[in-house]
N, C-alpha and C positions, 0 to 999 in steps of 0.2 A: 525793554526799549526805553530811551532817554523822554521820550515824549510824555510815556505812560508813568513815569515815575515822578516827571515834573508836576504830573497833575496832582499826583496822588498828594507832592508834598504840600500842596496848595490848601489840599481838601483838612489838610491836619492842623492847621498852621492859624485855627482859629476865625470869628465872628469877622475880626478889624481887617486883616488880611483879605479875605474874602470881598467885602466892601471896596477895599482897594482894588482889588481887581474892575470888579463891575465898575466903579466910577473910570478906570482908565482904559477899559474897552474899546474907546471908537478912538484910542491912539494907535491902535495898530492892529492887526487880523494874526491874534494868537492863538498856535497851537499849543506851544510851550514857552512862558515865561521866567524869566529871574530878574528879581527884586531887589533893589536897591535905593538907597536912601542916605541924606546927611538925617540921624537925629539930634532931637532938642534934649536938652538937660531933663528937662520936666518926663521925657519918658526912657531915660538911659535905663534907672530900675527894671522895668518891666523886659528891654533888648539882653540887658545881661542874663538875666532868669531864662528867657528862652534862645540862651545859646546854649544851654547845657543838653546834652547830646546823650543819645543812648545806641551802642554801638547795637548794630542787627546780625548785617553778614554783610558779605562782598560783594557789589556790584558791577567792578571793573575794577581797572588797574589807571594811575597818573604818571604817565612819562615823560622824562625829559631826555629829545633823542641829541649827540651829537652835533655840534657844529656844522651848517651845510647839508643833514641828512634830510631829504623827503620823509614827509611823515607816511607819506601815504605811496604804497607801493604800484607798480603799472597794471596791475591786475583790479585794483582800487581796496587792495586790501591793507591793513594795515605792518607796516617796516617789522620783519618779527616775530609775525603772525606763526610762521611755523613753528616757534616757538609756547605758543600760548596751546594749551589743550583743551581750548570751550570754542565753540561761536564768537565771535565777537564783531564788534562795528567798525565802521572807518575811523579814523584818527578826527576829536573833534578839539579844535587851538581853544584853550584855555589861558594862552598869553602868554609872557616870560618863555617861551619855548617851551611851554608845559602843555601835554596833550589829556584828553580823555580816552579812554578805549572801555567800550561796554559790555560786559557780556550779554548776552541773551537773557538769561536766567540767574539771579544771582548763587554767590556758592558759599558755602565756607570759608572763613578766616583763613584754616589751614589749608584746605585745596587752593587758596588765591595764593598762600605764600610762596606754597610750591611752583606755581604757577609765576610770579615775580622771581623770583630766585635763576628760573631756564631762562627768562628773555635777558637777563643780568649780563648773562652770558656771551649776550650779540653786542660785538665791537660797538655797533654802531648806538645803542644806547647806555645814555649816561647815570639817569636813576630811574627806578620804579619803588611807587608807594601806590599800596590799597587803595583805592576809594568805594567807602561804604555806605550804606546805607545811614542817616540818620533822621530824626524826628524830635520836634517838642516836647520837653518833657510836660508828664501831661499836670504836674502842678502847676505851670505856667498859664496854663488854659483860664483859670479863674479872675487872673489881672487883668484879662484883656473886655474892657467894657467898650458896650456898645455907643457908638456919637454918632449925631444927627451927620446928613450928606454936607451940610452946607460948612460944617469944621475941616471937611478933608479939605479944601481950597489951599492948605499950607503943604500938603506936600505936594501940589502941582511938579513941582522939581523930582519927579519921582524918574528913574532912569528905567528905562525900560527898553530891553535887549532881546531879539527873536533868537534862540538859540541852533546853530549851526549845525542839524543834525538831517539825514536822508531822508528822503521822500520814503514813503510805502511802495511795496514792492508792485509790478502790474499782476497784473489777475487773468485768468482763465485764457492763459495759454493754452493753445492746439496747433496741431503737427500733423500735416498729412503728405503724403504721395502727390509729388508734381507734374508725373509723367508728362513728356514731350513727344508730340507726334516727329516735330522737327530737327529732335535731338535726341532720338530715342536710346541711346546708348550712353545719357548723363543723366545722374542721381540727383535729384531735383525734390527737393522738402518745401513746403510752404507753412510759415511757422504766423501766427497772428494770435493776437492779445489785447486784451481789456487797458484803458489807461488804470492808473494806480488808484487808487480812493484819496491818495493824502497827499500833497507837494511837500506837505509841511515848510510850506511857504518859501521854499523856493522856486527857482525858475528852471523848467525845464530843459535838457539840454541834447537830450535822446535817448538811447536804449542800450544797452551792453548785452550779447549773444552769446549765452556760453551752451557746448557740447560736450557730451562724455558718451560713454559706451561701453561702461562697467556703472554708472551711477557714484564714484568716488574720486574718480580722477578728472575735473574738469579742464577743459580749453578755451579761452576766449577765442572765438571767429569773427565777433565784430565787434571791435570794439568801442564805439560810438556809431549808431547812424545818424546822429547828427540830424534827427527830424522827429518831429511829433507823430510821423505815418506808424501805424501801430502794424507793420507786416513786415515779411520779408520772405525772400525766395532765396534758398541756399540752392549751391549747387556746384560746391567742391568739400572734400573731404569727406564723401560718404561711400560708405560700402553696399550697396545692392546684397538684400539676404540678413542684411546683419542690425537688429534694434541699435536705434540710436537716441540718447535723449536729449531734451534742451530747456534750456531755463534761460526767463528775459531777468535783469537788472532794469532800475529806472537811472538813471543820471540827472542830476540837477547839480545846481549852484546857489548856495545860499550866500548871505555878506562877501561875497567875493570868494568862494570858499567851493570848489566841486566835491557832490558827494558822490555816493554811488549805495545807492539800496539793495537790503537783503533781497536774494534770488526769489523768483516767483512759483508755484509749483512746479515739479517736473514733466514736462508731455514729453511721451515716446511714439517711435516712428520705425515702420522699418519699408526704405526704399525698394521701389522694383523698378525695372527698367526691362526695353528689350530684349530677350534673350539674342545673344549669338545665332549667325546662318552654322543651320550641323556642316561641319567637315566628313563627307563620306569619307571612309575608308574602302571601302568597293567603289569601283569603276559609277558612272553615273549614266552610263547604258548597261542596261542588264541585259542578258540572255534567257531563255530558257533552264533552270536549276540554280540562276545567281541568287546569291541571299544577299541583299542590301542591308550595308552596314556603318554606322558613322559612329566617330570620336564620341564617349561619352563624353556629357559638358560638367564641369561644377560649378557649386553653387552660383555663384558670378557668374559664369557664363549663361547660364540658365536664366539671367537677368534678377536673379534672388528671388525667383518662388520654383515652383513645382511646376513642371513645363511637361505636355501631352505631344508626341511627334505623330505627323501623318505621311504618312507615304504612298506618293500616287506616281504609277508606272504607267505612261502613254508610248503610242506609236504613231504614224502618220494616220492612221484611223480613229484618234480619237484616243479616252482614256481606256485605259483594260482592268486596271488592279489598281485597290485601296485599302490601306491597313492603317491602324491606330492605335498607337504601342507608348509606354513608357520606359520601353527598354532602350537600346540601341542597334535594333536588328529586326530585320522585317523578314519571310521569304516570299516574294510576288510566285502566286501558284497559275495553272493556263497558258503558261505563255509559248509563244510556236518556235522553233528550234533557231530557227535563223532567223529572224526577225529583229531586231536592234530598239531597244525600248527603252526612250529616254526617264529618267529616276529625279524626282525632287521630293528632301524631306524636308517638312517645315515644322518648326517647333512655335509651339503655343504656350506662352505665360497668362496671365490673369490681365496685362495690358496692350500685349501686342507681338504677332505672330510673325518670327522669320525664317527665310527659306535657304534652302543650300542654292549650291550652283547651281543654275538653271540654263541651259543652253537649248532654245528653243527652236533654233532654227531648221528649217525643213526638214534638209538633207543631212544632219550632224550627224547621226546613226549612221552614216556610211564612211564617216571619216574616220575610217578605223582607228587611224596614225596619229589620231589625238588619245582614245583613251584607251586601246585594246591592250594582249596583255606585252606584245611586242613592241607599242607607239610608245610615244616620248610623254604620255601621261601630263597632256597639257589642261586634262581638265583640274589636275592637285598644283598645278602651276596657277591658275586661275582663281584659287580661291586665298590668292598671297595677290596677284595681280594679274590683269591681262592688257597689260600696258598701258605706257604716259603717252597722254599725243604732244610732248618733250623729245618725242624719242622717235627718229626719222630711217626709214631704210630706205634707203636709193635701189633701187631695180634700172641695173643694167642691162637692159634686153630690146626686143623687137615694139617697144611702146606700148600704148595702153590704147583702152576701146572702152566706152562709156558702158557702165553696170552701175545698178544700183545696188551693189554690195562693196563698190571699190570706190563713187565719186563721192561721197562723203570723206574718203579718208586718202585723200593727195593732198601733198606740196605739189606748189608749181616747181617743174622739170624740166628737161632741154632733151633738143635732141642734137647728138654729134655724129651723125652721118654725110660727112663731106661729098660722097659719090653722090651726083643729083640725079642719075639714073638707079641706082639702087634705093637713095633714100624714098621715091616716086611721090615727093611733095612737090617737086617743080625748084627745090633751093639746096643749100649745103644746107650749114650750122644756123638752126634756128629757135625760138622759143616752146614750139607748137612738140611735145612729146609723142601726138597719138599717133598710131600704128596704121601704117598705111598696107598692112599688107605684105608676105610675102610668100605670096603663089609662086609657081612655075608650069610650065606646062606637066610638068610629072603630078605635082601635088597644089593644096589648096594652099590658103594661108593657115598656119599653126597659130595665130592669134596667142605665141606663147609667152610673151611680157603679163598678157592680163591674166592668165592661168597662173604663172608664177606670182603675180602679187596677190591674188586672192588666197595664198597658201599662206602668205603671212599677213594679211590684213582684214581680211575681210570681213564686213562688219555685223554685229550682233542685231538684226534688225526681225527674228521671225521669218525671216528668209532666205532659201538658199542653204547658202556654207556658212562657215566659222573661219574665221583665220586663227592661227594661232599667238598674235598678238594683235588683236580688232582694236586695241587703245590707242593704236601706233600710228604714225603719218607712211604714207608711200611715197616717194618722189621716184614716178617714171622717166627713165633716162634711156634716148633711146640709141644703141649704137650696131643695132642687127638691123640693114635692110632685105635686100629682093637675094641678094644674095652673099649677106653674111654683113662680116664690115672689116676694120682695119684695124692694126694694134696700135695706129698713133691715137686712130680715134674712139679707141678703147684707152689710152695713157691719159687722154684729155680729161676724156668722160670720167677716169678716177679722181685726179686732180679736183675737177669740177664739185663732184659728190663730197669730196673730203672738204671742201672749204678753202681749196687755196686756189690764188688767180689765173684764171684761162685767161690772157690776149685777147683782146675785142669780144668777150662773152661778157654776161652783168655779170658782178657776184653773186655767187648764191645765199641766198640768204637766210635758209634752211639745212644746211648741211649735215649731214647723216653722221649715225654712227655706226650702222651696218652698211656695208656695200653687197650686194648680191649678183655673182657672177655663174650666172647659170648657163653654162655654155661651155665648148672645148674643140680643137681643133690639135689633130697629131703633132707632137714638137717633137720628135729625137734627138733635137739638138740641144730643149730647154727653153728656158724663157729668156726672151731677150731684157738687154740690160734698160730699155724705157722702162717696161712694166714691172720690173723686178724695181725700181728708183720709186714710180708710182704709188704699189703697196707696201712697200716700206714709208716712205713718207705718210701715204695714209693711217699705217700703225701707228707710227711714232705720233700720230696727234691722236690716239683713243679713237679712230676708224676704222674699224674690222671688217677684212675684204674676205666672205666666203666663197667660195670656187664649189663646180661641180667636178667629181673625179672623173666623172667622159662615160659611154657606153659601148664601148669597143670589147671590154671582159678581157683589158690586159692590163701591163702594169700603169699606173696612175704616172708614174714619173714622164710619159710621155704623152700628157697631156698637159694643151696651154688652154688657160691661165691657171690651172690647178696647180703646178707643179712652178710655179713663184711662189720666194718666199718673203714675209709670211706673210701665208694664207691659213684659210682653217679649205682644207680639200676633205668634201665629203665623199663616201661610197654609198650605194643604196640597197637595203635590205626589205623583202617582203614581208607578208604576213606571218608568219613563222619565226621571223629573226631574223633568217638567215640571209648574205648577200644574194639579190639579184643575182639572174644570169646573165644579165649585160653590163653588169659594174664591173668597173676597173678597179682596181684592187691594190694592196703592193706598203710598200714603207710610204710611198706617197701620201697616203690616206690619212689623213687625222680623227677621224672621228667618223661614223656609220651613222644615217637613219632614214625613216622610210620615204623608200622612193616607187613603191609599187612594183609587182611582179603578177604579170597578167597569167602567167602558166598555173598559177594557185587560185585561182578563182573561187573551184570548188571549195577553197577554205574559207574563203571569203566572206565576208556579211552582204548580207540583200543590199544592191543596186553598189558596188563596189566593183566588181571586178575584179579585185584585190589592187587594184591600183588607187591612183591619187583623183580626189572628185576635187574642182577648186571650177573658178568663175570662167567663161570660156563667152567667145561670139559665135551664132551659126552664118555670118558672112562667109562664103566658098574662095572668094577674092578682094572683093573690097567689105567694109563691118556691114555687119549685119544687125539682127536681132540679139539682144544679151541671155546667154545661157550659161548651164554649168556642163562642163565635161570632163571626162579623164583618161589622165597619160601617166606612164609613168618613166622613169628616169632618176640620172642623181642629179637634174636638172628640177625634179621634186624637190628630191631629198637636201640639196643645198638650201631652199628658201624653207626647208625645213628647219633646220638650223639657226638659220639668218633671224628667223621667227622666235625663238628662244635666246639668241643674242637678247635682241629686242626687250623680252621680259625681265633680262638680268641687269640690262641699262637701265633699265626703267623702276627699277627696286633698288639701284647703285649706280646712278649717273659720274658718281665720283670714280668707278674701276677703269684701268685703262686696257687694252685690248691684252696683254699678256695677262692681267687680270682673269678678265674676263673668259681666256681661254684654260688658265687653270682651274675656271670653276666648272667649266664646263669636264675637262680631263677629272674632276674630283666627284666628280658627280652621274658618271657613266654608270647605264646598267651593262652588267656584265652580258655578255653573249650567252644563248643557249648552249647548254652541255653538250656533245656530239655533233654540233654542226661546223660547218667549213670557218665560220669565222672564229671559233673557239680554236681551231686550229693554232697552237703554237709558231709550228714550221708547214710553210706550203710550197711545193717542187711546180715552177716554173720553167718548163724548159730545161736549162743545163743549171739554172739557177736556183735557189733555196729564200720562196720572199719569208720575212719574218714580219707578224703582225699583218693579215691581210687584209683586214676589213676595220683598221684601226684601232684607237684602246677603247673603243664600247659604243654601244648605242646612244645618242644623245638623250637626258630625260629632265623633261622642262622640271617637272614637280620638284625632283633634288636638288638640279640646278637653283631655280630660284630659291628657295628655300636657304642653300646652301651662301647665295651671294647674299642675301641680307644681314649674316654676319660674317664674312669673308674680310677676312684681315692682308692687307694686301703684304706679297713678301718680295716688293719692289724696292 
């Protein structure tokens, strides 16, 4: 180092020298000086004698770079360096355009020539000459007689220059693990350090941060902090699992002049963060003989340590089974044949433990038709997303009734029921959406608007049901009164939902982008040309209108609003796969999914039915008390659907409804082997339908999965 060798020449340099020193000491706070002087005649003798020099070896190299070139490169090393095969220091101005460059440790004559000869070679330098070591010859030592303090008073005129070289490097760096409870998923180092022992008199200006992760290849990440705080908190560019190192630099400014000092020791680190929630691969209701099993994770996922999974299988009674594996498979042993036993595995690293999907709610164990092996597998849909509350589905139906699984999650709604004796609010077209009922003397009120929206919304609260999109908004709109309602004021109510202008209504100021039409009425004739204008319009803005295909068990073409195009017209299949016995069926049908079939009970899971559970009122005529009950229908199975929309807007707000339904068409599970809806060709009558239960069951988990990288081929 330049410091250490200044002194050294000092120490050699004789009695008088020495003296000078100490007498010009309180001129300036030196670590390393150079000497300069006019002499008098009377001691010229004695200056020539000891210029004579004795060559040692090589302590750097004198360059002079190029017109315009930086000496000093943005890394703060020196224009070249890769060039040079030793250590060496920053570029230090010698004047005339002439720099210093020091090694480390001096070398040989010949190692330095070699070494001049490769930087020759860089454009950007003009010459390089050795600079070696040299010293007094030591017969010069004898002429140099000692004089009283009070003779020095003639060199007062002595020049004296703090030379321009880098601070000392900082000291006892350390690097630890920063984990964040609030950010558990970022690799967070905390790196702090000792100031440096030496300025060498310069002025501080901050710190320089470099990383590597082999120990040879380093990276600046910060390249000035710009403060004397000796810490810092990194918390980009790090891999979880994988050692990392770092070394601080000092930064200073000497005569106008920034250095940058040799790197400090090395401290290593190797970040952990929280592991990833496991992605079961099994269902997350077990049965009796299921082995639960999830995605192994790697290293990164595992948050970069060794991660412990526990697996704990409950029922409505509490927990049953608990295992503790480092594999990826558990088998819950005890468990009772039909019983539905909800599955969370949680993985444990050294900081902080995460859990799979957990769907805690009451009754989920009976909602077959999210995870069984015939549902639409919304629980591998949920661990991608379970919707944006971005993302609004309008329920066209009989209105809604206050539940605490459903009033969390509305948009204000309208109701478009013109009849004021059907509507039984006392008005036509008003703001107020809730369900007034529609009894008759045959039957009670089917309170089916609130049923239908808890199938797709209903919300994760530990109670009740599941919707199959609970992230999502509902906008109740209501256009079924006491007894049914009208197709202008089902044209309105589409308009409305899509966001474009009803006459004397507000705008809406939420407008969907599923519409769900759960409902149907025999058309032989077709759809007429309002609601065929309706959902077309609604497509054409990215608002997708799903229809139920009817429960009459004939062809789908003669049902309205299913049989408008486009529609997404659902059919409904039970626990098996197979269509329902009251679905309509036919070319009409676009897509299958479940809508419950009560004839299959016995296959059924406890407290199913094999039908659909979703949020329900026990009011007989006017609301009542909030419950859950079930029906089943493609009045189901459409908000079944609608439901999955929902998840795919919500992972791709950008796809537009023909989007949207090829990922749905791409994404179908196939039909069971031998049953009716695998059926190729099915004899109708005098007729031959082809495709009866449409091209497949809907299935959220492919679906979604399949729209987050879905390239649209509009």
């Amino acid at each position: 180092m330049s410091g250490d060798s200044s002194q050294n020449n000092v120490a050699q340099s004789g009695y008088l020298q020495q003296v000078k020193f100490k007498f010009l000491a309180p001129l300036a706070a030196l670590a390393v000086v150079l000497v300069s002087f006019a002499t008098s005649p009377a001691h010229a003798s004695v200056l020539q004698t000891s210029a004579a020099t004795t060559v040692k070896n090589a302590v750097g190299l004198i360059v002079e770079y190029a017109s315009g070139v930086n000496p000093i490169a943005p890394d703060g090393s020196p224009v070249g360096a890769n060039s040079i095969a030793e250590p060496i220091s920053s570029p230090r101005a010698l004047g005339d355009h002439l720099f210093a460059l020091e090694f480390t440790n001096p070398i040989s004559d010949a190692r330095a020539e070699l070494i001049r000869t490769a930087l020759l070679r860089d454009s950007r330098v003009q010459k390089v000459s050795i600079d070696r070591h040299i010293e007094l010859a030591p017969t010069a030592q004898h002429l140099l007689k000692p004089q009283p303090i009070a003779s020095l008073a003639k060199y007062a005129s002595v020049n004296i220059k703090v030379a321009a070289i880098p601070a000392l490097a900082p000291t006892s760096l350390v690097a630890s693990n920063a984990f964040s409870t609030q950010a558990n998923r970022v690799a967070r180092i905390s790196l702090s350090w000792s100031a440096p022992k030496s300025l060498n008199g310069g002025a501080l200006l901050g710190y320089r941060i470099e990383k590597s992760q082999d120990g040879v290849n380093w990276t600046t990440i910060v390249s000035n902090t710009g403060s004397t705080v000796r810490s810092r908190l990194i918390a980009s560019g790090l891999t979880p699992g994988v050692s990392t190192q770092f070394r601080v630099r000092t930064l200073t400014k000497v005569q106008g002049v920034s250095k940058i000092s040799l790197p400090s020791r090395v401290a290593s680190v190797v970040a952990v963060i929280a592991p990833l929630s496991p992605l079961l691969i099994s269902q997350n209701v077990a049965f009796a003989g299921d082995r639960v099993t999830w995605e192994r994770q790697t290293l990164s996922q595992r948050g970069g340590a060794s991660v412990r999974y526990r697996v704990t299988v409950t029922s409505n009674a509490g927990k049953f089974f608990e295992c503790t594996t480092t594999s990826n498979s558990c088998l819950p042993t005890g468990l009772a044949a039909t019983v539905p036993y909800t599955v969370k595995v949680a993985a444990t690293n050294a900081v902080a433990t995460s859990v799979s999907l957990e769907v805690a709610d009451q009754h989920y164990g009976s909602q077959w038709y999210l995870y069984d092996d015939f549902s639409i597998h919304a629980d591998k849909a949920w661990q991608i997303s379970r919707g944006s509350q971005d993302v609004v589905v309008a329920v066209l139906d009989s209105g809604i009734t206050e539940h605490p699984d459903l009033d969390g999650q509305l948009v204000a709604g309208y109701d478009f029921i013109s009849n004021k004796t059907a509507a039984r609010d006392g008005d036509g077209w008003d703001a107020d959406p809730t369900d007034e009922g529609d009894w008759n003397a045959q039957e009670d009120s089917s309170w089916h608007g609130t049923h239908v929206a808890g199938i797709i919304g209903a919300a994760v609260n530990e109670m009740g049901v599941t919707g199959i999109a609970p992230g999502v908004k509902i906008q109740p709109i209501r256009v079924l009164g006491s007894n049914g309602g009208t197709e202008s004021d089902l044209i309105a109510a589409i308009h409305w939902a899509s966001g474009l202008t009803v006459p004397g209504v507000p705008k809406n100021l939420t407008p969907a982008r599923v519409i769900n039409l759960s409902m149907g009425t025999e058309s032989a004739s077709g759809c007429d040309s309002g609601t065929q204008s309706a959902v077309r319009a609604a497509w054409d803005l990215g608002v997708t209108p799903v229809t139920a295909a009817g429960n009459s068990s004939f062809t789908a073409a003669f049902s309205y609003p299913g049989n408008c195009y486009p529609t997404i017209n659902v059919a409904a299949t039970g626990v098996t796969g197979d269509i329902a016995d009251y679905s309509n069926f036919g070319p009409g049908v676009d897509f299958s999914a479940p809508g419950g079939d009560s004839n299959l009970s016995n296959l059924a899971v406890n407290g199913s039915d094999g039908m659909i559970l979703s949020t329900w009122n026990l009011g007989s005529t006017v609301e009542g008390q909030a419950d859950y009950g079930l029906e089943e229908g493609t009045s189901m199975a459409a908000p079944v659907v609608s439901g999955v929309l929902a998840l795919i807007y919500s992972v791709r707000p950008d796809l537009t409804s023909d989007d949207a339904y090829q990922v749905l068409l791409d994404s179908v599970s196939a039909f069971k082997p031998g049953s009716a809806c695998a059926a190729t060709a099915v004899n109708y009558g005098s007729e031959t339908l082809v495709a009866k239960c449409g091209a497949g069951i809907v299935d959220a988990g492919a679906a979604v999965r399949l729209a987050k990288t879905y390239v649209s081929k509009g």
